[in-house]
Backbone as CSV, one residue per row, in Angstrom:
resi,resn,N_x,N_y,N_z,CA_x,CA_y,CA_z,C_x,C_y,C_z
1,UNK,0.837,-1.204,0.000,0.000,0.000,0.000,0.867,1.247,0.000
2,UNK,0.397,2.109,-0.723,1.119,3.334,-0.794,0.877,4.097,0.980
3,UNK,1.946,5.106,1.083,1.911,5.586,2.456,0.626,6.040,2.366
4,UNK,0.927,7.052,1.539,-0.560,7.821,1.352,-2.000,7.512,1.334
5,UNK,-2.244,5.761,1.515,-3.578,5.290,1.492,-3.670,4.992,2.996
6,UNK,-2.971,5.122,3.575,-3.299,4.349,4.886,-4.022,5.148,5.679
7,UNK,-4.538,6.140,5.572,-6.045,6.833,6.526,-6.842,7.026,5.713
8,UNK,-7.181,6.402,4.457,-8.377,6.597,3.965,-9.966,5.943,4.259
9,UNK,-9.277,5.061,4.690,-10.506,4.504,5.903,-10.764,4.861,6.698
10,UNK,-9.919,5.995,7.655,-10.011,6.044,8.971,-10.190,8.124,9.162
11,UNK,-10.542,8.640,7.950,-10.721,9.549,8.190,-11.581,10.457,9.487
12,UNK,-12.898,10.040,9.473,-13.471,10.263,10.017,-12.994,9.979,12.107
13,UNK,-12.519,8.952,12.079,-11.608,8.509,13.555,-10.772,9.591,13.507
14,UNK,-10.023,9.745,12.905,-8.854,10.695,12.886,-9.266,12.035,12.823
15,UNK,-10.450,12.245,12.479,-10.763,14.077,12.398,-11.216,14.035,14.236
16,UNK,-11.769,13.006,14.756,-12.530,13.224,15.863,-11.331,12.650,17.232
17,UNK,-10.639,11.933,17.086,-10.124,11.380,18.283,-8.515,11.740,18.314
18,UNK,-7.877,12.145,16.894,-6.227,12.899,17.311,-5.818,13.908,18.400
19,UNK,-5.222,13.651,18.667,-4.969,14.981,19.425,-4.454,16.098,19.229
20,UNK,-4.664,17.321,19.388,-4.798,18.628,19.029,-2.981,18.847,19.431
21,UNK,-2.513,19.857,19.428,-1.042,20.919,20.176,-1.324,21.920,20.868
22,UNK,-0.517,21.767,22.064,-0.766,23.094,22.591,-0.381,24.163,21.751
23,UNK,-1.188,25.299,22.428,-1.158,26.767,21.540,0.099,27.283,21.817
24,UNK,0.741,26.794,22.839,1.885,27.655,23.137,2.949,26.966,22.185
25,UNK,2.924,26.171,21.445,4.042,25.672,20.723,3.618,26.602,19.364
26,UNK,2.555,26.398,18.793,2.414,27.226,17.658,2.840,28.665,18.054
27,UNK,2.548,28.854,19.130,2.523,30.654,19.349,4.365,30.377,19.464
28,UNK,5.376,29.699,19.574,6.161,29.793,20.134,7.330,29.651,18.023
29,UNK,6.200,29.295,17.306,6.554,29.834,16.182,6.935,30.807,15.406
30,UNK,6.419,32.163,15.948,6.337,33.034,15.627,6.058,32.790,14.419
31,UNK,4.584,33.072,13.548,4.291,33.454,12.300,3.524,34.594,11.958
32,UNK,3.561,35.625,12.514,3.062,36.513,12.073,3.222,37.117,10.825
33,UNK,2.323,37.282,9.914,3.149,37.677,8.650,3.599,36.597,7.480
34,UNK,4.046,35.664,8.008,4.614,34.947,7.448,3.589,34.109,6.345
35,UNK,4.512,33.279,5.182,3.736,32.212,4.319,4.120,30.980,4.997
36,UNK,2.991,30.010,5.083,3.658,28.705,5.750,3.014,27.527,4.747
37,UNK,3.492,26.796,4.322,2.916,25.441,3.744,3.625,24.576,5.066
38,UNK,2.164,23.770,5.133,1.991,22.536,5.998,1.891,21.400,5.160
39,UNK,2.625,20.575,5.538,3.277,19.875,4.318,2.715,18.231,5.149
40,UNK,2.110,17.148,4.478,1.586,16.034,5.344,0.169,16.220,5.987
41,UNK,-0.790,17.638,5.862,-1.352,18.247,6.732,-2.678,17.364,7.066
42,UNK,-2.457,16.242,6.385,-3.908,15.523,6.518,-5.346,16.202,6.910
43,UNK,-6.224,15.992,7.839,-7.335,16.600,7.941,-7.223,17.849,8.562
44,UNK,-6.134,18.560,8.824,-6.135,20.144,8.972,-5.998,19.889,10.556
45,UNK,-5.754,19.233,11.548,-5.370,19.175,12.986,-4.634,20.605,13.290
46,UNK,-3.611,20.823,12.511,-2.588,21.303,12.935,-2.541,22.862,12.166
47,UNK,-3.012,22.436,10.546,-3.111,23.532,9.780,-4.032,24.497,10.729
48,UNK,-5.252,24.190,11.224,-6.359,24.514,11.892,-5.397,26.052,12.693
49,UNK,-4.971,25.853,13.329,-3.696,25.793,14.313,-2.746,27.333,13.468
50,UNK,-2.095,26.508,12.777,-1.602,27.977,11.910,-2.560,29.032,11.441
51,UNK,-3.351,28.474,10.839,-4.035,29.684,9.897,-4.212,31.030,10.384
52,UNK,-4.778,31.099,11.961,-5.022,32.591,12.382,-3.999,33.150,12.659
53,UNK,-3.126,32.433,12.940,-1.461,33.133,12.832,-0.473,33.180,12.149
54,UNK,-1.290,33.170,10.981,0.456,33.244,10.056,-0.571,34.259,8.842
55,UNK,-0.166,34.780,7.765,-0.287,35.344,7.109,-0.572,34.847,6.103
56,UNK,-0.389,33.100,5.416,-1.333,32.620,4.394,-0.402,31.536,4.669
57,UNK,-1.635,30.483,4.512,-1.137,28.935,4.865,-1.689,28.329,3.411
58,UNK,-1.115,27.296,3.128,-0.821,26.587,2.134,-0.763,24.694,2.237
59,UNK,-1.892,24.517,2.639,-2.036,22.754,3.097,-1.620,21.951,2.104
60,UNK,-0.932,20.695,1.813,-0.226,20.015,1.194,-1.053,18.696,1.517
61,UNK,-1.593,17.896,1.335,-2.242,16.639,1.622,-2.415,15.603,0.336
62,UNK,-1.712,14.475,0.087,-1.649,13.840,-0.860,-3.217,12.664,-1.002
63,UNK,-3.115,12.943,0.089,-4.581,11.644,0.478,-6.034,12.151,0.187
64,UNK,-6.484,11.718,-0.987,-7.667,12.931,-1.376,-8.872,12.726,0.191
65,UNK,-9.194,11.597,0.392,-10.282,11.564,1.385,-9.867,12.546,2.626
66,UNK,-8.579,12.585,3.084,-8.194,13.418,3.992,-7.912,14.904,3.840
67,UNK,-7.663,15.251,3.130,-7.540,16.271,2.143,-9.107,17.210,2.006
68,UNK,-9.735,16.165,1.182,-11.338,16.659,1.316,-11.859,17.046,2.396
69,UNK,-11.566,16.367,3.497,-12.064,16.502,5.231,-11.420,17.683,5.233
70,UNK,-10.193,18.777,5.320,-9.640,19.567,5.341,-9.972,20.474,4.817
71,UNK,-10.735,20.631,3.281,-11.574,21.539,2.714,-12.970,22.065,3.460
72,UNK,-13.293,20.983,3.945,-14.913,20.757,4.505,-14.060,22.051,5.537
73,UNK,-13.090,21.191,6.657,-13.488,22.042,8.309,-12.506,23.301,7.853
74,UNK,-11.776,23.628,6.459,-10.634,25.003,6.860,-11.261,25.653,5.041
75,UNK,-12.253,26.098,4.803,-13.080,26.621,3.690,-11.595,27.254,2.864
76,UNK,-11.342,28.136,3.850,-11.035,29.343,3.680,-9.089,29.129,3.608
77,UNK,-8.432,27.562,3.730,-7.436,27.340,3.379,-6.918,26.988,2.150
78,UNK,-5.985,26.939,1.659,-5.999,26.203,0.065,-5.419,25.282,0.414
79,UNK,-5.831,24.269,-0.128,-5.198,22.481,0.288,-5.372,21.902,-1.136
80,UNK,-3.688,21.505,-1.840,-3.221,21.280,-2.304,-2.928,19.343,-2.351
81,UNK,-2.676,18.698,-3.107,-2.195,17.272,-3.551,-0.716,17.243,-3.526
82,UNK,0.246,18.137,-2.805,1.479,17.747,-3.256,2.167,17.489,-1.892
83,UNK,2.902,15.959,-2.166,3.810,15.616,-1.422,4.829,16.022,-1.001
84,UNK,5.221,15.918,0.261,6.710,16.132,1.007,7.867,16.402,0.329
85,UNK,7.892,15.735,-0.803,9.327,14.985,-1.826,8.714,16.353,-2.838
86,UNK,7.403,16.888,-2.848,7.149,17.085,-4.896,5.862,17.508,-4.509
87,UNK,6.289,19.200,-3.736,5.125,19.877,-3.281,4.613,20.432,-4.420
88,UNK,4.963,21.058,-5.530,4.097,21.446,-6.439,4.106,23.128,-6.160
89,UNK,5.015,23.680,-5.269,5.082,24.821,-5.260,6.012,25.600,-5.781
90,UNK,5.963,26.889,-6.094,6.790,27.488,-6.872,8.332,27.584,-6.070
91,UNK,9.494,27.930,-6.578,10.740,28.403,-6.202,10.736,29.292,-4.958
92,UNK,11.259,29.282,-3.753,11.357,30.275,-2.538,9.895,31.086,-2.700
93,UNK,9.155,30.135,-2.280,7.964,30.955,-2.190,7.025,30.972,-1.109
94,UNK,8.094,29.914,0.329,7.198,30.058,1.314,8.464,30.886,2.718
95,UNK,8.067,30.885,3.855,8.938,31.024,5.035,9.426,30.191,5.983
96,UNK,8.140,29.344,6.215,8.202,28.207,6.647,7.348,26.915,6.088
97,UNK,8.111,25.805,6.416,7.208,24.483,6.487,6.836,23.755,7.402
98,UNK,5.852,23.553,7.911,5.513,22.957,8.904,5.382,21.619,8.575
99,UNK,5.444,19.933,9.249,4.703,18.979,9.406,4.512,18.789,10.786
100,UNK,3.580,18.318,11.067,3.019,17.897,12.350,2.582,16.732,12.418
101,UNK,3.021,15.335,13.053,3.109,14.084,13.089,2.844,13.604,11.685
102,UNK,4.042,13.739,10.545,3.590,13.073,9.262,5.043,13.030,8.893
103,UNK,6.108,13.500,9.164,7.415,13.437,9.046,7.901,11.803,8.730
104,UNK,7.695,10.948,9.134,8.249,9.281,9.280,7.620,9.003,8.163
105,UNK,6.765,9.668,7.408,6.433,8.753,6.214,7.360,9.812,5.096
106,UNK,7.998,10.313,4.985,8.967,11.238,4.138,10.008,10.565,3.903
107,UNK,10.913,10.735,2.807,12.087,10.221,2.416,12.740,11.762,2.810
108,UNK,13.286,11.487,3.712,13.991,12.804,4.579,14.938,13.827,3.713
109,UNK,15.994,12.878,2.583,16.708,13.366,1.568,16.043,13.898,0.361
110,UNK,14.699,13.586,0.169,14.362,13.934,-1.149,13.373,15.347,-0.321
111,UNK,12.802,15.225,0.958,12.142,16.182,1.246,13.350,17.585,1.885
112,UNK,14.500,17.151,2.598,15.303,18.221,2.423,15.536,19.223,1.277
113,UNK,15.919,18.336,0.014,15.882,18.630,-1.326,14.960,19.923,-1.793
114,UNK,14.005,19.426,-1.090,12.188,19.900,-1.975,12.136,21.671,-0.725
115,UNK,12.696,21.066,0.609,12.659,22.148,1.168,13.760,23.683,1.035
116,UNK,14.320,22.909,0.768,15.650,23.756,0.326,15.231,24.731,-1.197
117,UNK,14.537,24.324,-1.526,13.802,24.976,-3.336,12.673,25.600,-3.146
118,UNK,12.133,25.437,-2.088,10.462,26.409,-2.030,10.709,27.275,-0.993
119,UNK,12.285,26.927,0.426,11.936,27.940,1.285,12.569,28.899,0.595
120,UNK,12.256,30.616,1.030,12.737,31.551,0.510,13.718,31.887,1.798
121,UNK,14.769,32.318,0.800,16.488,33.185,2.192,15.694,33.449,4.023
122,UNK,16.378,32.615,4.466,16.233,32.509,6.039,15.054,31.603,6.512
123,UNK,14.308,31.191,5.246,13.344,30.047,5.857,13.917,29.521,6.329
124,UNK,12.717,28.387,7.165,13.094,27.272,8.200,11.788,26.110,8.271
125,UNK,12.030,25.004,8.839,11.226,23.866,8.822,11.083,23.789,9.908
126,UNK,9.699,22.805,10.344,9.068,22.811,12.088,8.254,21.536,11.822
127,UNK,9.018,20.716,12.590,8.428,19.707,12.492,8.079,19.290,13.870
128,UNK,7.112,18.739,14.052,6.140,18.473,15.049,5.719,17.182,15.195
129,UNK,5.819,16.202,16.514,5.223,15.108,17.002,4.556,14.909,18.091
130,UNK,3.730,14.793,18.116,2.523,14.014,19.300,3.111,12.753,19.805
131,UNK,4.184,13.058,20.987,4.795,11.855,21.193,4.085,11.380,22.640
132,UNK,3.351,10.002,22.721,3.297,9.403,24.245,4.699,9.229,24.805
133,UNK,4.092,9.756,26.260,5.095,9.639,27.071,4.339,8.540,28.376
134,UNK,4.992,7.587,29.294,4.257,6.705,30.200,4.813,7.688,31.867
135,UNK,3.727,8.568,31.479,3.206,9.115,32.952,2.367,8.016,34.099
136,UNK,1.972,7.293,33.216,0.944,6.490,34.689,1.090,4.756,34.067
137,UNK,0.420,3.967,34.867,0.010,2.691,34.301,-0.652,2.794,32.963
138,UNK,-1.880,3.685,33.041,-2.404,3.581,31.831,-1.493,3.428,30.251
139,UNK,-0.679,4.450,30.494,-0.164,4.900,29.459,0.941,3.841,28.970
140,UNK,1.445,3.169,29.998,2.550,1.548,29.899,1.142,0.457,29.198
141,UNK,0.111,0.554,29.576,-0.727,-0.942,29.041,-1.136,-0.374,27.858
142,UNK,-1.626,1.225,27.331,-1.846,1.753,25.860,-0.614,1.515,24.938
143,UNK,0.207,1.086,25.429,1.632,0.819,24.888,1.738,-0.437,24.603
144,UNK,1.488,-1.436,25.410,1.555,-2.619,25.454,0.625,-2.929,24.378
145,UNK,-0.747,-2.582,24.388,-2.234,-3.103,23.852,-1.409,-2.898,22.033
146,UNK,-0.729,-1.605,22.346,-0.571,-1.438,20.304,0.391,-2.591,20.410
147,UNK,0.987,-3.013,20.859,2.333,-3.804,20.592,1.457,-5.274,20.396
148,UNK,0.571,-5.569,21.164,-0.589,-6.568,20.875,-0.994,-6.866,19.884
149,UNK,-1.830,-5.547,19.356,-2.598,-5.967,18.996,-2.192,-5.198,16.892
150,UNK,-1.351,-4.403,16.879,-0.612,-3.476,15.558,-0.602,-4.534,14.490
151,UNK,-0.293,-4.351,13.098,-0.015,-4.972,12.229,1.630,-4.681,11.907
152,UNK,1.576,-3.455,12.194,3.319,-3.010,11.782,3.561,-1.484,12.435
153,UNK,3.285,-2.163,14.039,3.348,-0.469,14.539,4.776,-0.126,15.266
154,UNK,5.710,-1.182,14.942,7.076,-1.534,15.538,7.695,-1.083,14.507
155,UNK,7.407,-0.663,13.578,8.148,-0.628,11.825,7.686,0.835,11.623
156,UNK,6.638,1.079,11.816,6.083,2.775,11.533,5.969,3.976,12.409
157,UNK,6.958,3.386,13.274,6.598,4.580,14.598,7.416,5.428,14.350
158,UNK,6.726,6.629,14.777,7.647,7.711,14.308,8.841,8.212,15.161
159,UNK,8.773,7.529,16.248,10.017,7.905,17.199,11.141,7.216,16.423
160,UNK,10.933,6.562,15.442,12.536,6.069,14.910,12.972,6.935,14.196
161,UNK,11.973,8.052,13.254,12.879,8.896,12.224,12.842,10.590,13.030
162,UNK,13.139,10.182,14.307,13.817,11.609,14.642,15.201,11.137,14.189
163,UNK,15.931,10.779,14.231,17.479,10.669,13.899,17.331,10.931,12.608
164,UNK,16.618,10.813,12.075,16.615,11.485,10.301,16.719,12.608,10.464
165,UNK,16.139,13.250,11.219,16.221,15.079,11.270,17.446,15.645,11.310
166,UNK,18.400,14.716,11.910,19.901,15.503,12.184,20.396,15.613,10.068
167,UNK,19.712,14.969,9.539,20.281,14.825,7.411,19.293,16.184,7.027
168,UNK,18.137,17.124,7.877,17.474,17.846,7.316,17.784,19.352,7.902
169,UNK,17.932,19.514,8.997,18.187,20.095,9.689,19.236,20.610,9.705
170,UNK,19.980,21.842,9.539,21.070,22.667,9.840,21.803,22.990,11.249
171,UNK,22.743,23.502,10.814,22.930,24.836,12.267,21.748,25.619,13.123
172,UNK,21.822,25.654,14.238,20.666,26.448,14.888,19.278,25.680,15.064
173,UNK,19.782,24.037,14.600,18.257,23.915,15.362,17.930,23.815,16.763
174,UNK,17.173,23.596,17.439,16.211,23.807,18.301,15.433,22.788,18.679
175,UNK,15.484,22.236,19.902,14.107,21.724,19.960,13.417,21.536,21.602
176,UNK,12.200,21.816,21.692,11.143,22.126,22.417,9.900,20.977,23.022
177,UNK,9.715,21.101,24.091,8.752,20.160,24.165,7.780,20.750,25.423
178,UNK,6.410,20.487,24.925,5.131,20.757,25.874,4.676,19.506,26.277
179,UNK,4.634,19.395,27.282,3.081,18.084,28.032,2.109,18.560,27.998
180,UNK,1.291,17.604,27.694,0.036,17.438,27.546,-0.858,16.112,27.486
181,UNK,-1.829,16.179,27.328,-2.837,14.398,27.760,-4.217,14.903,26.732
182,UNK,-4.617,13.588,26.361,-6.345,13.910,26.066,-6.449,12.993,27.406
183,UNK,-8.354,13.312,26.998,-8.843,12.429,28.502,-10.533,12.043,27.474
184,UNK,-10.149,10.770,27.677,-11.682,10.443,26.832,-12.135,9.349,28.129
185,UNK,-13.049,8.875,27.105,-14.729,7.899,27.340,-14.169,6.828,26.716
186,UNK,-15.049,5.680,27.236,-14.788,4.802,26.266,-14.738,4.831,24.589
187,UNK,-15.926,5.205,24.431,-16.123,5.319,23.008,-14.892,6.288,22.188
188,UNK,-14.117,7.067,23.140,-13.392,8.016,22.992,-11.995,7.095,22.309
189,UNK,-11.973,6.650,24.006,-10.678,5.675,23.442,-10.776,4.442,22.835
190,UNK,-11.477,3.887,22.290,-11.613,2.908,21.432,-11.496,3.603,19.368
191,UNK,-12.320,4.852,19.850,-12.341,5.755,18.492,-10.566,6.112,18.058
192,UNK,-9.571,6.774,19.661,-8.488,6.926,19.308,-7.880,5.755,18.807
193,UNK,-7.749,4.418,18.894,-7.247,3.259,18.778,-6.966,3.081,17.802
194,UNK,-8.711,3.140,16.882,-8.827,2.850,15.513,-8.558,3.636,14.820
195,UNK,-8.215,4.780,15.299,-7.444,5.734,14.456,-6.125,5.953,13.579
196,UNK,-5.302,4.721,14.882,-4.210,4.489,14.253,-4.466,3.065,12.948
197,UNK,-3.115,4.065,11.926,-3.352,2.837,11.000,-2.957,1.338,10.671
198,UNK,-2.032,1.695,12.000,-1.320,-0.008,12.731,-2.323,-1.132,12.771
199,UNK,-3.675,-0.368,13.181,-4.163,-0.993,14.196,-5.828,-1.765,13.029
200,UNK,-5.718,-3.082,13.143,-6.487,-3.706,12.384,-8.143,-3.150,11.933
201,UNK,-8.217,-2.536,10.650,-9.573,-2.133,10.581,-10.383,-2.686,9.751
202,UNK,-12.078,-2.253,9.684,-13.141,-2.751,9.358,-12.353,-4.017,7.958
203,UNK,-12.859,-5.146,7.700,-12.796,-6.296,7.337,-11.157,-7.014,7.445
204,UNK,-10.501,-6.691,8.767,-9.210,-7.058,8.713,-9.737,-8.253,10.191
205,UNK,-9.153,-9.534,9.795,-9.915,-10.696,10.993,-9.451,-10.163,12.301
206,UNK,-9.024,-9.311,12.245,-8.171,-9.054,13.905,-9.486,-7.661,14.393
207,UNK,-10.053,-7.332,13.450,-10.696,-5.568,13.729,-11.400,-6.202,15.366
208,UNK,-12.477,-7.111,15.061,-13.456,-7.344,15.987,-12.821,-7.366,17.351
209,UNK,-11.619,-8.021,17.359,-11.104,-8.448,18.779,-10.475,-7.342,19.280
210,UNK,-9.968,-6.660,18.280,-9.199,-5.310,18.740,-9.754,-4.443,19.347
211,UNK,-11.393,-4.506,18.981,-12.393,-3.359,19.538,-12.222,-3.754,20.639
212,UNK,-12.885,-5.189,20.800,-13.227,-5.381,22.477,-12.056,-5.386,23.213
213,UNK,-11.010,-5.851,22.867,-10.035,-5.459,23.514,-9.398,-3.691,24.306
214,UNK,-10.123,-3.007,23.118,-10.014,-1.298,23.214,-10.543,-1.242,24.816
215,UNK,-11.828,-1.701,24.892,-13.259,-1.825,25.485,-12.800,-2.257,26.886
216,UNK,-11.829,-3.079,26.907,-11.591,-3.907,27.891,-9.985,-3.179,28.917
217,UNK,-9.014,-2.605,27.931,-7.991,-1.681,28.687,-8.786,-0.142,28.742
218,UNK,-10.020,0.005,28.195,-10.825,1.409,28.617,-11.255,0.509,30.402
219,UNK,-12.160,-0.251,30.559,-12.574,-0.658,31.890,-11.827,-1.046,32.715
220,UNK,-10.486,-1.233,32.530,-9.036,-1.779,33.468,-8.777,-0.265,33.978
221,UNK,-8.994,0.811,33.416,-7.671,1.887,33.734,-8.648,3.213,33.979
222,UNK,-9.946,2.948,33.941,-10.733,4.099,33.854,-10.952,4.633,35.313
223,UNK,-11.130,6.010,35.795,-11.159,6.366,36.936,-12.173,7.602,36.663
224,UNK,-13.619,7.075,37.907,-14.446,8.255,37.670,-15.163,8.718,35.765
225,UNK,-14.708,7.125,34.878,-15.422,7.363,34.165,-14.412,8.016,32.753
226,UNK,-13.150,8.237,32.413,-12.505,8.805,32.230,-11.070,8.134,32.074
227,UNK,-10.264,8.100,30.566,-8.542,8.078,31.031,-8.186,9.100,30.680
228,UNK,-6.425,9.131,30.607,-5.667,10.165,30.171,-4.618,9.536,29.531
229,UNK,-4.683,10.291,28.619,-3.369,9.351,28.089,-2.093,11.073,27.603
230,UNK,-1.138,10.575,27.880,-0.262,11.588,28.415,0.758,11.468,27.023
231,UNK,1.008,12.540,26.675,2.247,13.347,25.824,3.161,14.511,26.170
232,UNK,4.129,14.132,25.205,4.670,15.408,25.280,4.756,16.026,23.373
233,UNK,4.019,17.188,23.428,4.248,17.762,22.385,5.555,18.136,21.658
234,UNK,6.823,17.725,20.907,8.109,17.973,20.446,7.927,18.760,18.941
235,UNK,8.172,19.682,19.033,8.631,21.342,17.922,10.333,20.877,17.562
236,UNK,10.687,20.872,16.659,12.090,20.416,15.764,12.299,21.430,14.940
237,UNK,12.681,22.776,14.813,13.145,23.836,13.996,14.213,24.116,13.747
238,UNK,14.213,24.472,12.944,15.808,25.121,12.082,15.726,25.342,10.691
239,UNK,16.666,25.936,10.118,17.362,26.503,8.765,17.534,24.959,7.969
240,UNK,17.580,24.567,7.116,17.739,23.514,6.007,18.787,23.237,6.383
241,UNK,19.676,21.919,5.948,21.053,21.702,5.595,21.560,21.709,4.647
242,UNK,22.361,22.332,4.378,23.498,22.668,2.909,23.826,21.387,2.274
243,UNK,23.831,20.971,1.986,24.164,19.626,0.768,25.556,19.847,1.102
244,UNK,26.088,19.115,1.657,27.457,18.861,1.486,27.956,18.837,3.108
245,UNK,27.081,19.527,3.926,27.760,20.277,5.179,27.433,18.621,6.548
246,UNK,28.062,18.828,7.432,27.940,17.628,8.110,26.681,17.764,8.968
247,UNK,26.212,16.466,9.043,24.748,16.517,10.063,24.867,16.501,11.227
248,UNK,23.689,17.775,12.255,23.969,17.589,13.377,24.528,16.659,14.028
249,UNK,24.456,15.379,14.085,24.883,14.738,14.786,26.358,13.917,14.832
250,UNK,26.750,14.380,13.459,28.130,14.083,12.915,29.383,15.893,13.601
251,UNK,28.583,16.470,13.484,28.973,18.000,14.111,29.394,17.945,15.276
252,UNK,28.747,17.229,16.074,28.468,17.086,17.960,29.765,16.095,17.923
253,UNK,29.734,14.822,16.839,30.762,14.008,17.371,32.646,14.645,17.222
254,UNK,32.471,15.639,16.768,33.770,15.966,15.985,34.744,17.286,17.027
């Protein structure tokens, strides 16, 4: 399956049960003024997020069903078909690029490439993850349950391609992190579950058991009716890397 098909089933889960960013990380962007293409932007979570603060946003979404959802809730954004690698935008024509949890499905070298040609002199990239962190029990058995119950959520997690960032990333990056939690219902957290695309859906033989299983670490961990499941929001900024120049992390060793 192409990357790009894997929430087309699950649109609707994913507009309702992702989790949002704190405001203080966007505000901690500074875009006033600025052009930003959100690049990965799927159903507008995040674009949502930029738009009143930046000066004209530019959504990038290759996945038409998700994409469409993005037209519906941001009228007034332009959301575009072009990929990470082969945005479809003109020469230095933005300030920044944002992704927000869509980075791990990028070929990091071909999207450096692509960023390096649309940002204009002193742009910069901001990349963003919704990372769990295990604040409580809950959050160790929501961990466990994907490792259960995933098709390939050991292979697609995005905590493996932060070390890609040190091949995209320049001098002067930066990086930031907010806590934060949702707190749902059952129906809440069973909806977040199936959201992910690890996680076996409608006519896959595993979907049925996975629900009740959802159903069943919702009634183990619930308190007063209610979980939390705990993050920390991570912001990754900086200037591009020069083709040729050594990667952060080759820099640090030297």
């Amino acid at each position: 399956m192409d990357v790009t098909d894997r929430f087309s089933d699950r649109v609707e889960a994913y507009t309702r049960y992702r989790p949002g960013y704190p405001e203080a990380l966007v505000d901690a962007l500074g875009l006033g003024g600025l052009d930003v293409a959100d690049v990965g932007a799927g159903t507008g979570v995040f674009t949502a997020l930029l738009a009143p603060r930046a000066g004209r946003v530019v959504a990038l979404e290759p996945n038409t069903p998700m994409r469409e959802a993005l037209q519906r809730a941001l009228p007034g954004v332009q959301a575009l078909p072009g990929r990470a690698e082969a945005t479809g935008l003109p020469d230095a024509s933005v300030d920044v690029l944002t992704c927000a949890q869509a980075f791990h499905w990028f070929d990091p070298e071909a999207f450096r490439a692509e960023a390096a040609r649309v940002l204009r002199p002193g742009g910069r990239v901001a990349v963003v993850f919704n990372e769990r962190v295990e604040r409580s029990p809950f959050d160790a058995a929501y961990e466990a349950f994907l490792h259960r119950w995933s098709t390939d959520y050991a292979a697609v997690d995005h905590r493996h391609a932060v070390a890609a960032l040190d091949g995209v990333l320049g001098d002067g990056r930066t990086e930031v992190a907010w806590p934060h939690a949702q707190v749902f219902d059952e129906p809440g957290l069973v909806g977040r579950i199936l959201s992910c695309s690890y996680i076996p859906g409608a006519g896959h033989p595993d979907h049925h058991a996975a629900t009740v299983a959802a159903g069943h670490l919702f009634r183990a961990f619930a308190r007063q009716g209610t979980v939390h499941l705990a993050y920390d929001a991570r912001l990754f900024t900086g200037p591009i890397r020069s083709p040729g120049s050594p990667s952060t992390a080759a820099a640090r060793r030297r």
